[in-house]
C-alpha positions, 0 to 999 in steps of 0.5 A, spaced: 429 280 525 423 276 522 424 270 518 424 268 511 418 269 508 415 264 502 408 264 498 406 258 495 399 259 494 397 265 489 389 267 490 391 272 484 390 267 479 384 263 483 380 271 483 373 271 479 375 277 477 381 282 476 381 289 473 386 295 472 384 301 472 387 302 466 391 298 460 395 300 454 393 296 448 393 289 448 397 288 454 391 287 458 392 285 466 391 277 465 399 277 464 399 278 470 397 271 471 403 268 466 409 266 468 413 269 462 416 276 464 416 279 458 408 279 458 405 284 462 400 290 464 402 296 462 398 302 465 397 308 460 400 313 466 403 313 472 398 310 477 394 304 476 389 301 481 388 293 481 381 289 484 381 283 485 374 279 488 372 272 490 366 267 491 369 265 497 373 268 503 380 268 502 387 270 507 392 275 504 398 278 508 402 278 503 401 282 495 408 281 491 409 284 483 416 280 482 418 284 476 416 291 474 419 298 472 417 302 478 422 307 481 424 307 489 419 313 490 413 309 486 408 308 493 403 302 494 396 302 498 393 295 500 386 294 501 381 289 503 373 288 504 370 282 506 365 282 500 364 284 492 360 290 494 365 293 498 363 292 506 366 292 512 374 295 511 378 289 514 385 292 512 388 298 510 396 299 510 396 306 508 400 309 504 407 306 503 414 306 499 412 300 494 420 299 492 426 302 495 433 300 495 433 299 488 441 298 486 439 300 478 435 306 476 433 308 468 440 312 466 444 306 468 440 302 461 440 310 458 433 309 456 426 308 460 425 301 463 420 297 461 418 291 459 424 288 455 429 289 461 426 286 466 430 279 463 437 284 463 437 286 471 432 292 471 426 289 473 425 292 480 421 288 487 415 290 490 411 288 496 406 289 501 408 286 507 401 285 513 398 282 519 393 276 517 388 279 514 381 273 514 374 273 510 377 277 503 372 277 497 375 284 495 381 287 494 384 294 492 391 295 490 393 303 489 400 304 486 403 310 483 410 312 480 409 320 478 416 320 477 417 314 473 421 315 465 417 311 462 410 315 463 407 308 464 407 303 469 409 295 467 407 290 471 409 283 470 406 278 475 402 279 481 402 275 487 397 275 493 397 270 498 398 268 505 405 267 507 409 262 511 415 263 516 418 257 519 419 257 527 427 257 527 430 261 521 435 259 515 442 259 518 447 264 517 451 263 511 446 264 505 449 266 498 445 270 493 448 270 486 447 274 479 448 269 473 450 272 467 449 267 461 452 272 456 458 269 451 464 273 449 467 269 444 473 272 441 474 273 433 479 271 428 482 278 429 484 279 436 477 282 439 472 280 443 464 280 441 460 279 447 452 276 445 449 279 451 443 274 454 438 274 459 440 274 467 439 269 472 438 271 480 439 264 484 439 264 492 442 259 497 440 257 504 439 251 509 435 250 516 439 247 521 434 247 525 427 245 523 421 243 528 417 237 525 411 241 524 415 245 520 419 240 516 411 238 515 409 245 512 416 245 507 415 238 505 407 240 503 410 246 500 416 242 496 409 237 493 404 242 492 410 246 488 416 242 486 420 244 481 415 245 476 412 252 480 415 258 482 414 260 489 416 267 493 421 267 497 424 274 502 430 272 505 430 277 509 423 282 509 425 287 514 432 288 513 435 295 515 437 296 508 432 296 503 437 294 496 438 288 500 430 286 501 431 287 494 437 282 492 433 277 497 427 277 494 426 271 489 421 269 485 422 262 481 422 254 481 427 251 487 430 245 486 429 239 491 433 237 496 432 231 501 431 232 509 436 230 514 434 227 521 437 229 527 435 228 534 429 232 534 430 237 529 430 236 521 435 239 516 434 241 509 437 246 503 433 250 499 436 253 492 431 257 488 432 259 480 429 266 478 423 265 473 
């Protein structure tokens, strides 16, 4: 089983250009680079094509949209070029499922997902996983979702970016929590009035073991991002049940824990708060 997984530098939003194929309205692709989920691009069917470029050569194994209305049949192809003009392919993942192991789906909302759901539970995970892939300048991202209700595709936030993975994983135990900030309040005649609110994912987890030069890297991550910018975070990014992949794959700021020192090896919590 691989390690965890986090990204802490987004290369999307340091792009000199970022295009989609097609956009509905106003809802243009530089929502992609916003922090607020209920901004997003929205295709005008149900495939869509992202180019990115940049000046300089970037490392990318990773591209992550951490909130979306994409079905579990709904497909993603990555590729990479090492310049603006297309020349040499470095990386082609071929045709693969974007999303699997979805737990909720448009009939259980009774309307299509878009959007205005994503902070209610409905916002769907998906991801490309690769090998390092070095000297990037452009990068193409084909998603296509035939059966999707809406007849659209949203898309709240993009991430692209090289990923790092601890030499020991976390320690068993993790906890993965669904907060409902919901209240019910009971009226004067005996009911209940619910006044329904935004979910919230939170995630758990401790290293135990931790070598030093990963203590260093955590600790360059926790200052680069600290509690004021999200990182992503895949717990479990090659489990052998994908709704799992899916409730283990957090997008969101961390709080910030201490470091404790053993002989040799460092231990450190981590808990991070959905956006």
């Amino acid at each position: 089983m691989s390690n965890l997984r986090i990204i802490y530098n987004n290369i999307a939003d340091k792009a000199s250009s970022v295009t989609a194929s097609t956009t509905a309205g106003s809802l243009t692709v530089a929502n992609l680079k916003t922090d607020i989920k209920g901004q997003v691009h929205r295709s005008t069917g149900t495939n869509v094509t992202y180019t990115l470029q940049w000046t300089t050569s970037q490392d990318i194994s990773a591209v992550v949209i951490p909130a979306c209305n994409l079905t579990e049949t709904a497909t993603i192809r990555v590729q990479a070029w090492d310049a603006v003009s297309a020349g040499v392919l470095l990386l082609d993942t071929g045709t693969n499922l974007a999303c699997p192991g979805l737990n909720v789906t448009s009939s259980d909302f009774s309307t299509s997902i878009n959007a205005s759901l994503f902070g209610f539970g409905a916002a769907s995970k998906a991801y490309s996983w690769f090998n390092l892939t070095s000297g990037v300048k452009l990068l193409q991202i084909d998603i296509v979702d035939t059966g999707n209700p809406a007849g659209y595709i949203d898309c709240a936030r993009l991430i692209v970016g090289n990923y790092w993975s601890p030499s020991h994983n976390a320690s068993f135990g993790a906890s993965i929590s669904l907060e409902d900030s919901s209240t019910v309040v009971r009226t004067d005649a005996g009911g209940i009035s619910v006044n329904r609110a935004p979910f919230l994912e939170t995630m758990t987890f401790e290293f135990n073991w931790l070598l030093e030069s990963d203590r260093k890297e955590l600790d360059r991550i926790t200052k680069l991002s600290g509690s004021f910018k999200p990182i992503l975070i895949s717990l479990l990014p090659d489990w052998n049940d994908a709704s799992v992949i899916q409730s283990s794959t957090i997008y969101g700021v961390r709080k910030l824990s201490p470091f404790s020192i053993l002989p040799s090896v460092w231990q450190n919590s981590i808990t991070i708060e959905s956006w």
